[in-house]
C-alpha positions as CSV (number, residue, x, y, z in Angstrom):
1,X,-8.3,26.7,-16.4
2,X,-10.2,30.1,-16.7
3,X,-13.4,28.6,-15.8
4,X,-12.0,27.4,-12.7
5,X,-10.6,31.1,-12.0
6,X,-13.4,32.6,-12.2
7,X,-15.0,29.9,-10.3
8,X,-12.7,30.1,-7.5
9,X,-13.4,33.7,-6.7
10,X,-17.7,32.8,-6.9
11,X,-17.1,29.6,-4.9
12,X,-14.6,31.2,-2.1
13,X,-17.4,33.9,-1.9
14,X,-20.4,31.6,-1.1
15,X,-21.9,31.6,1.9
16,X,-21.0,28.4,4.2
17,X,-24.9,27.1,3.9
18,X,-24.8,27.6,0.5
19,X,-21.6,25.6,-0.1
20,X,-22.9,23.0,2.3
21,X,-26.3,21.9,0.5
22,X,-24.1,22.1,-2.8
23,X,-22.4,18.7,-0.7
24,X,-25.3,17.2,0.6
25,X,-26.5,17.3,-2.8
26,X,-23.3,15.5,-4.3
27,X,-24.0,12.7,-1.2
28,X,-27.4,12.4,-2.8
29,X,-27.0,12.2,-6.5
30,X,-24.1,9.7,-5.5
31,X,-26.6,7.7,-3.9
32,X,-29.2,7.9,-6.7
33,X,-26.3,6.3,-8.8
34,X,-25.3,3.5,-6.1
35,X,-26.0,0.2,-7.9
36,X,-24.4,1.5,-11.3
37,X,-21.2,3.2,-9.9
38,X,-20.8,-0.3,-7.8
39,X,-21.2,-2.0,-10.8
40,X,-18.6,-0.3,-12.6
41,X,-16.0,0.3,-9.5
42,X,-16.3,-4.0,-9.3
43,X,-15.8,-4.4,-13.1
44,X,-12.2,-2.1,-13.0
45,X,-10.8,-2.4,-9.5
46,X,-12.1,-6.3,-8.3
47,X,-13.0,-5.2,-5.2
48,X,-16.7,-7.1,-5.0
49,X,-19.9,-5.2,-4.3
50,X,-19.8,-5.5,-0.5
51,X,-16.2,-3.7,0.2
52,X,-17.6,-1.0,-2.4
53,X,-21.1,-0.6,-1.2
54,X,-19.9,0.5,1.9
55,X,-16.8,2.6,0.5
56,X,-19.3,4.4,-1.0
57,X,-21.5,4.9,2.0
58,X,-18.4,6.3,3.6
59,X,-18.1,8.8,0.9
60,X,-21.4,10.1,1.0
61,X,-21.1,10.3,4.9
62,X,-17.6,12.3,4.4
63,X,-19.6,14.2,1.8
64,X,-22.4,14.9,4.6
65,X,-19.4,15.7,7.3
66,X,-17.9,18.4,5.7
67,X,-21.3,19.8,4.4
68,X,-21.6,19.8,8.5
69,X,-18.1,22.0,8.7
70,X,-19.2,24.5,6.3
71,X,-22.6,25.2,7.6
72,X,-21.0,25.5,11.1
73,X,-18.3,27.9,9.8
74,X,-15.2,27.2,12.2
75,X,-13.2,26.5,9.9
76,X,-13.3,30.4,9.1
77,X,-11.8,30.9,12.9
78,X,-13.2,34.4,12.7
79,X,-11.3,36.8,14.9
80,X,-11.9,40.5,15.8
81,X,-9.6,42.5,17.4
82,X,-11.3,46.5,17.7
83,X,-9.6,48.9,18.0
84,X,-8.4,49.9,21.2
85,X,-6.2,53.5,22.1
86,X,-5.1,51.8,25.7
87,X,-3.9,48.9,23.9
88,X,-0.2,48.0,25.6
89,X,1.9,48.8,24.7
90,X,0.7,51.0,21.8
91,X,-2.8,51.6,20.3
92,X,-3.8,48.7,18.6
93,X,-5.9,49.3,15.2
94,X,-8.9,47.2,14.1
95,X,-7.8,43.9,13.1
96,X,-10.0,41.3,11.8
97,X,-8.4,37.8,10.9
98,X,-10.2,34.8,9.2
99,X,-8.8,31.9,7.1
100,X,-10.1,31.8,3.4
101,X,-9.9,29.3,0.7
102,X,-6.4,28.9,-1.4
103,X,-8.0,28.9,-4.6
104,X,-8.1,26.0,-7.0
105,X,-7.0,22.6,-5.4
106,X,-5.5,19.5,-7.8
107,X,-6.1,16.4,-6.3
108,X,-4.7,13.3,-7.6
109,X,-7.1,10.0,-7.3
110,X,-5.8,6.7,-5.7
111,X,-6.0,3.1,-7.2
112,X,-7.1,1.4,-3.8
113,X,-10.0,3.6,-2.3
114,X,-12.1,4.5,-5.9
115,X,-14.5,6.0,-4.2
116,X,-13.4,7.0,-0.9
117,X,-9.7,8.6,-2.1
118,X,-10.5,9.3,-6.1
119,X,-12.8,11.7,-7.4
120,X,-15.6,12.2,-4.9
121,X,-13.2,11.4,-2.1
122,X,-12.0,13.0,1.4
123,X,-9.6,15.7,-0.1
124,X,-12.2,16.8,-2.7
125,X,-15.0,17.3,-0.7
126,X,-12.2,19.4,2.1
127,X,-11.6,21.3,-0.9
128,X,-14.9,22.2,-1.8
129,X,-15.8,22.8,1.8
130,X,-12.8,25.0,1.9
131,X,-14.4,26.8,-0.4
132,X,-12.0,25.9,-3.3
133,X,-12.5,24.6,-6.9
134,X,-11.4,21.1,-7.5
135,X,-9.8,19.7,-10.4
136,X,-9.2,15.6,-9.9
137,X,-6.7,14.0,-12.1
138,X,-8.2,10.8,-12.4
139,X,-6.3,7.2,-11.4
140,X,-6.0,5.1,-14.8
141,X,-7.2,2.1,-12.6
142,X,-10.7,2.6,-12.7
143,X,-11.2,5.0,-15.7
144,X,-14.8,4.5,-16.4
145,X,-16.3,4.9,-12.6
146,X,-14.0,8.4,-12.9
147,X,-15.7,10.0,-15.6
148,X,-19.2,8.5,-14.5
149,X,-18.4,10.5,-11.1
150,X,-17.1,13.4,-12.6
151,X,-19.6,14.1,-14.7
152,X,-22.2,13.2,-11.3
153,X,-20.2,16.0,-9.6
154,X,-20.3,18.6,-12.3
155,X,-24.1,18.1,-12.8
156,X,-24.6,19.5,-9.3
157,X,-21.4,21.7,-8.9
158,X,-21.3,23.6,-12.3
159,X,-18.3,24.2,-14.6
160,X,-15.6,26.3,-13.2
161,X,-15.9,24.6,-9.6
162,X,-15.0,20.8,-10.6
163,X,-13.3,19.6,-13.3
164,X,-11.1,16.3,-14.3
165,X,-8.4,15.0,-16.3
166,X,-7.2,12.0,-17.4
167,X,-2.6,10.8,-17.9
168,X,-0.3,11.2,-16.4
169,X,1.6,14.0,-18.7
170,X,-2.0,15.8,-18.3
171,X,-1.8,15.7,-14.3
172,X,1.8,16.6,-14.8
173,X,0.2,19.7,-17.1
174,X,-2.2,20.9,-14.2
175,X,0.3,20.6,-11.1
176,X,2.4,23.1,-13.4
177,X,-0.4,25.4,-14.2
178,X,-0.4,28.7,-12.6
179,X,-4.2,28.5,-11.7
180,X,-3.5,26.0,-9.4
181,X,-3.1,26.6,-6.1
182,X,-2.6,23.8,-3.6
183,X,-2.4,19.8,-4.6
184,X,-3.1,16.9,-2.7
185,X,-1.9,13.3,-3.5
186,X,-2.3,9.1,-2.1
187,X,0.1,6.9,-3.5
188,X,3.9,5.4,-3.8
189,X,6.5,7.0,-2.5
190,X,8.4,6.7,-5.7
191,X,5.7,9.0,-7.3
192,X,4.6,10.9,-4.8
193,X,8.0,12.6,-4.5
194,X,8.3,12.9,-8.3
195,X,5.0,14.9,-7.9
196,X,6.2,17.1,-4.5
197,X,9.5,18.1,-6.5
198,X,7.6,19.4,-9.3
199,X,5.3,21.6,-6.9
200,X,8.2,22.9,-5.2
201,X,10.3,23.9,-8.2
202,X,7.2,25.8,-9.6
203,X,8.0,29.9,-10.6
204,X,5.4,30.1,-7.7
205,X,6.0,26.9,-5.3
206,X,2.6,25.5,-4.1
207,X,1.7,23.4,-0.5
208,X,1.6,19.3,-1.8
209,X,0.1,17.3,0.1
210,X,1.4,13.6,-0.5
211,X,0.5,10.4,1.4
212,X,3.7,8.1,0.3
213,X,4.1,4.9,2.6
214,X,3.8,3.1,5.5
215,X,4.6,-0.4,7.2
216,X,2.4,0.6,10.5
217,X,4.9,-1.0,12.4
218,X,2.8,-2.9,15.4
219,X,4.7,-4.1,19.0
220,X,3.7,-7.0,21.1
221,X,5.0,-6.8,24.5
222,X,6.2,-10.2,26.6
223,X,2.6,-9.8,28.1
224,X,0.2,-9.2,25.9
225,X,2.1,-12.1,23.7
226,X,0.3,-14.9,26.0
227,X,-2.8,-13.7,24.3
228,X,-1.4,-15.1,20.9
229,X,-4.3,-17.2,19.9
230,X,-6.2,-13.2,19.6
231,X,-3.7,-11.1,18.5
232,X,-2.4,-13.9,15.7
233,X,-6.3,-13.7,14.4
234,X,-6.2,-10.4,14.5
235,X,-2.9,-9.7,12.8
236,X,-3.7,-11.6,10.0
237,X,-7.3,-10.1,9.2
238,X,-5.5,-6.3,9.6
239,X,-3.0,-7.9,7.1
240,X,-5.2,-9.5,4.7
241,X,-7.8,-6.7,4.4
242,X,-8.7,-6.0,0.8
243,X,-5.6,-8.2,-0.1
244,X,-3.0,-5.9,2.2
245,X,-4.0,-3.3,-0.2
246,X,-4.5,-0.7,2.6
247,X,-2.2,2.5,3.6
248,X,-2.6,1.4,7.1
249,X,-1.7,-2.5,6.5
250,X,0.1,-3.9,9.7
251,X,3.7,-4.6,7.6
252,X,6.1,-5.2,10.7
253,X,5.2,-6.9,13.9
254,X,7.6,-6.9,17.0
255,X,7.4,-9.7,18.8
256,X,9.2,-11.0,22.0
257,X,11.2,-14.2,21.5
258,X,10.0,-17.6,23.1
259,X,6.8,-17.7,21.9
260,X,4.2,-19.7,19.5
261,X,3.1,-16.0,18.2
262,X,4.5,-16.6,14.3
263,X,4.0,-20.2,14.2
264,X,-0.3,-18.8,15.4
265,X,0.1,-15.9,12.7
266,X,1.5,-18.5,9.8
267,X,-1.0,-21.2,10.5
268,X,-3.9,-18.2,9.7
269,X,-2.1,-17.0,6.5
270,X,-2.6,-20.8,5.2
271,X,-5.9,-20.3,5.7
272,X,-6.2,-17.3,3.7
273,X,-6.6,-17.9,0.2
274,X,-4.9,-14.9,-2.9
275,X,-7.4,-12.5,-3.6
276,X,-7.4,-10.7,-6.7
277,X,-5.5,-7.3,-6.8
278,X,-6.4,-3.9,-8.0
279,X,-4.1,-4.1,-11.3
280,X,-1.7,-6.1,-13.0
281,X,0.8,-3.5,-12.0
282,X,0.1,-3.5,-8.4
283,X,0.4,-7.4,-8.6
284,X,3.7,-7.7,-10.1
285,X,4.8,-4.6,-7.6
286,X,3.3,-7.2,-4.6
287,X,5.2,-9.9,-6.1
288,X,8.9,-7.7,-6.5
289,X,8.3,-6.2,-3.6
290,X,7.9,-9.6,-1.3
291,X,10.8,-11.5,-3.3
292,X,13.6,-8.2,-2.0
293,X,12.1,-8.2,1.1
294,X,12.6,-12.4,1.4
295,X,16.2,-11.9,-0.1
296,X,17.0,-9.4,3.1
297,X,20.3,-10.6,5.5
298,X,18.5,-13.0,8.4
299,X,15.0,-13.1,6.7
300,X,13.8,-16.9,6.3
301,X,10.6,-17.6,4.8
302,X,7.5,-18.8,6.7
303,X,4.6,-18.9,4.8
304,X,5.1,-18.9,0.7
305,X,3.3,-20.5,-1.2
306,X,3.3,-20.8,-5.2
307,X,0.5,-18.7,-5.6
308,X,2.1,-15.3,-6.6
309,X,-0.7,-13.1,-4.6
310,X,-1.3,-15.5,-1.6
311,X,-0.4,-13.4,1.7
312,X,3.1,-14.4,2.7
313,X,5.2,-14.0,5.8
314,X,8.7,-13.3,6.7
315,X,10.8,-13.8,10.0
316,X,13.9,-12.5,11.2
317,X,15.4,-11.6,14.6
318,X,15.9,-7.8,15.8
319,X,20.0,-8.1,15.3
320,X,18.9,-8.2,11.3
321,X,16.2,-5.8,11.2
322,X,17.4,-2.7,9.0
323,X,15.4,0.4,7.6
324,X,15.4,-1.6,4.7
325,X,12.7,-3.9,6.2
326,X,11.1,-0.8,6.8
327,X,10.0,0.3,3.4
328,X,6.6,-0.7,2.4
329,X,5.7,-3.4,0.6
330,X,1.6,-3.2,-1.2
331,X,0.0,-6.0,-0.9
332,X,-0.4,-9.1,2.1
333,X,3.4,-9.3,3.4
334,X,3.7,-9.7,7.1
335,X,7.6,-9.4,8.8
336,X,8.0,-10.3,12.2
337,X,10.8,-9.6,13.8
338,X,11.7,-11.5,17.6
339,X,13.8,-9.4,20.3
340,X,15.3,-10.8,23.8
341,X,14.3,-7.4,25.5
342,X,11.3,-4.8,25.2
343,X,13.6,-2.0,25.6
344,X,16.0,-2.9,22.6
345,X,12.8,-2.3,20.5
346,X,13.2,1.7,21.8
347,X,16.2,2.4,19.9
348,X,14.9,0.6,17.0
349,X,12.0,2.4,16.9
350,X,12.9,5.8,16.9
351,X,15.6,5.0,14.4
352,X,12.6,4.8,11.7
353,X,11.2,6.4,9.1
354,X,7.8,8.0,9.4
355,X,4.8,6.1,9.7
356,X,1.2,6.7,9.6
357,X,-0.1,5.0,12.8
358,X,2.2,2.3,15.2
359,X,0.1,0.0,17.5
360,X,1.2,-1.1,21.1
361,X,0.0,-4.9,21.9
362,X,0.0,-4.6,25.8
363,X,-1.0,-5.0,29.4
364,X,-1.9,-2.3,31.9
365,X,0.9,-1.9,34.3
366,X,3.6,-3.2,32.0
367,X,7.0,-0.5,31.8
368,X,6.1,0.7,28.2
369,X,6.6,4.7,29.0
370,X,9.8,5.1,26.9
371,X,8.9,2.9,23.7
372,X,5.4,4.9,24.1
373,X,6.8,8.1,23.5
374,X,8.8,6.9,20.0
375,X,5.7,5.3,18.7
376,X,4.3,8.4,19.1
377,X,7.0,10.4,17.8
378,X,6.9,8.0,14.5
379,X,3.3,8.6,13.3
380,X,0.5,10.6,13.7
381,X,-1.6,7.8,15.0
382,X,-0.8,5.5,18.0
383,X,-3.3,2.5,18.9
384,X,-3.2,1.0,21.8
385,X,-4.5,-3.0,21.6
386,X,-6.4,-2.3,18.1
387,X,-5.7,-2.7,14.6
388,X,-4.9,0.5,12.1
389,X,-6.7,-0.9,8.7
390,X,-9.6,1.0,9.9
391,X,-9.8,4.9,9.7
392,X,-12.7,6.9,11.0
393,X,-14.0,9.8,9.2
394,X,-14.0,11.9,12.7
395,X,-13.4,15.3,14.4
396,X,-10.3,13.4,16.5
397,X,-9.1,11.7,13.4
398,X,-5.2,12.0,12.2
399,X,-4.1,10.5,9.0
400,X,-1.0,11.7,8.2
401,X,2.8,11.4,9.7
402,X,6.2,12.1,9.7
403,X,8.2,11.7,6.3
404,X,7.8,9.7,4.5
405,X,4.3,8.8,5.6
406,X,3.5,12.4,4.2
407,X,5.0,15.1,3.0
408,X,3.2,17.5,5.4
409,X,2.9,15.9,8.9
410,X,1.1,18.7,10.6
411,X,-2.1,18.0,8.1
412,X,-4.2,15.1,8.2
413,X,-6.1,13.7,4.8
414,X,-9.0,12.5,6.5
415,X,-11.3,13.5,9.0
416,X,-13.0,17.0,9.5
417,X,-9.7,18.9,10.1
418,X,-8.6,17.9,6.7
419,X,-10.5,21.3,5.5
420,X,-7.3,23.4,7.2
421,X,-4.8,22.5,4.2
422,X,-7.0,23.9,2.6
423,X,-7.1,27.2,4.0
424,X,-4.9,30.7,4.4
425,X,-5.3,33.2,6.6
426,X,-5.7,36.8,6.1
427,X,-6.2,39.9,8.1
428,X,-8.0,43.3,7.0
429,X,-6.6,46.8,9.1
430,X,-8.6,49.4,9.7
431,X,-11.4,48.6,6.9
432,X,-15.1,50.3,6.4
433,X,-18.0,47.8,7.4
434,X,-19.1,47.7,3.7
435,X,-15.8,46.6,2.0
436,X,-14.7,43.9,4.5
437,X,-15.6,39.8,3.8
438,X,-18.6,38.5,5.1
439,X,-17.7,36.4,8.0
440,X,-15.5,39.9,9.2
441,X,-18.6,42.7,9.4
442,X,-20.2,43.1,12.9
443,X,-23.5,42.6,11.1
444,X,-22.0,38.9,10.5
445,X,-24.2,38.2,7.3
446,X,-23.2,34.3,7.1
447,X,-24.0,33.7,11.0
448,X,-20.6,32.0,11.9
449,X,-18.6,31.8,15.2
450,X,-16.8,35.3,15.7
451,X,-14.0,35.6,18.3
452,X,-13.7,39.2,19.9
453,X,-10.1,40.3,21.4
């Protein structure tokens, strides 16, 4: 770890262009490598070629976006206060405020993304962009593509500024050390919490960053449920996507009773055949998880076939629905659940625990203002007739929610504003010109946005 702390001071202190081609020139060696990391991401995670060709273009373009936030130097949020003698209702000194990088980040890789969420992913590249040293404690799932990465990224980056390790006692090792400063995390809930704990009972507790679990609850109203032909299809391609192996898999539907929606939903899962899953772990998980979820009060079994991984489907009516039904389940289970009346579903609703996005299935004009404003209160992403297994690498973006989606809801994991966990602020009183950060000086040597008071 001394390497990275003498790397975090070098890094923190280089200019925002500087730091950017440094991430463009990740994006390119990444390229350069396409057809052999592809070839080893298929052999370890099953994924095929065309899923992971384009992971891996959107980590290069993530890569390219946050080489975008440095350069522009925002993120920094520059502000100069001078000082002022008629200040009310004192004199106010010179104050000069700008956020600055934490200091080394940890970053635990995830099993399902093994490009996009391991060791070239979204929360290393905010890191770096941050202007903080990254050390990635690699997912045992695809072991080889990890160190083929790694060793892509330390080419360009240098020692000190990226670094990676492999077990779990070792990533256990590194959240403890006190170099350390900030960690970020995808995966269970089980784990993730196991990991937050440690962080918090630290001599010196650090921010942790975890993305646990989510059933992205989704809500049909009674209108938008005579368009079942289109929302059955589209259920059960959000469902089956990359074998349900998705944060954002559509878990729970709501749906209004009366209708031919399950029977339209069951017919597609027939159709879809079992697709191989990341790990035998995750499989046997899939397979526990589905048979406690079929053995819930009032659930009856719609769609299971005798293949263990084939996507299944649960139905039960809102009087059996519990939090319980709630907890997620990785892999290609779908729950429906029927209700008499769209407002029961509000009470229901808000009664649950945190989710990463909820979707509203409606028509314009239809009395969905209260039920609305839970959806919105339960995750940090609300979609209005769409489907949440897709996340955009945007400005706008919001990947995170309340507990226990995440462990930080006021952060997002991907998108541009995933640079500000990364972040702290700090302002200098009353300092000479000379001795004051960069982005601070009036003579503004890096060229970023400056706010005057």
């Amino acid at each position: 770890m001394n390497e990275t702390v003498q790397a975090a001071r070098r890094w923190a202190a280089t200019a925002p262009a500087d730091r950017a081609s440094k991430l463009d020139a990740v994006a390119d060696a990444l390229e350069a490598e396409r057809a052999e990391l592809v070839r080893l991401a298929d052999a370890e995670t099953h994924l095929g070629e065309p899923r992971l060709n384009g992971e891996l273009t959107r980590t290069t373009f993530q890569l390219r976006s946050f080489a975008e936030v440095a350069r522009a130097g925002e993120f920094l949020d520059v502000r100069i206060d001078r000082a002022d003698a008629q200040w009310p209702p004192a004199p106010r000194p010179d104050l000069r405020r700008y956020r600055t990088a934490v200091g080394p980040v940890l970053v635990f890789a995830a099993s399902n993304f093994p490009f996009a969420f391991s060791v070239a992913g979204g929360d290393t590249a905010s890191a770096l962009a941050a202007g903080c040293p990254v050390v990635v404690k690699a997912h045992p799932g695809h072991p080889e593509l990890s160190r083929r990465v790694a060793g892509i990224l330390r080419g360009v980056l240098g020692e000190g500024v990226f670094g990676l390790v492999e077990g779990e006692q070792e990533g256990v090792e590194a959240l403890r050390a006190p170099e350390i400063r900030a960690a970020a995390f995808t995966g269970s809930v089980r784990g993730g919490l196991a990991l937050a704990r440690i962080a918090a009972e630290r001599p010196e507790p650090i921010p942790f960053y975890g993305e646990l679990g989510s059933v992205n609850p989704v809500v049909v109203t009674p209108g938008a449920a005579r368009r079942s032909a289109e929302i059955a299809e589209g259920y059960v391609g959000s469902l089956t996507l990359g074998a349900g192996q998705f944060c954002t898999n559509p878990g729970l539907l709501f749906a209004p009773e009366g209708t031919d929606l399950v029977e339209r939903i069951a017919e597609g899962l027939r159709g879809v055949t079992a697709a191989p899953m990341l790990n035998e772990r995750i499989a046997a998980g899939f397979v526990d998880g589905a048979t406690r979820s079929a053995a819930l009060p009032g659930a009856r079994k719609v769609v299971w076939p005798e293949e263990p991984l084939a996507p299944r489907l649960l139905a039960m009516d809102l009087d059996s629905f519990s939090r319980d039904v709630a907890e997620e389940c990785f892999g290609p289970l779908g729950i429906v659940v029927t209700y008499r009346r769209l407002a029961d579903l509000t009470a229901v609703v808000a009664a649950m625990p945190g989710q990463l996005t909820t979707s509203l299935h409606a028509d314009v004009g239809e009395a969905v203002g209260d039920l609305a404003v839970v959806l919105a209160d339960r995750s940090g992403r609300v979609l209005w007739n769409e489907w949440p297994t897709g996340v955009a690498v945007t400005a706008a973006m919001q990947h995170g929610g309340p507990f226990p989606a995440t462990t930080a809801p006021a952060t997002t994991s991907v998108g541009t504003a995933a640079v500000e966990r990364f972040l702290r602020p700090v302002a200098y009183q009353g300092w000479p010109e000379e001795l004051l950060p960069e982005p601070l000086r009036d003579a503004n040597p890096w060229r970023v946005p400056q706010r005057f008071g």
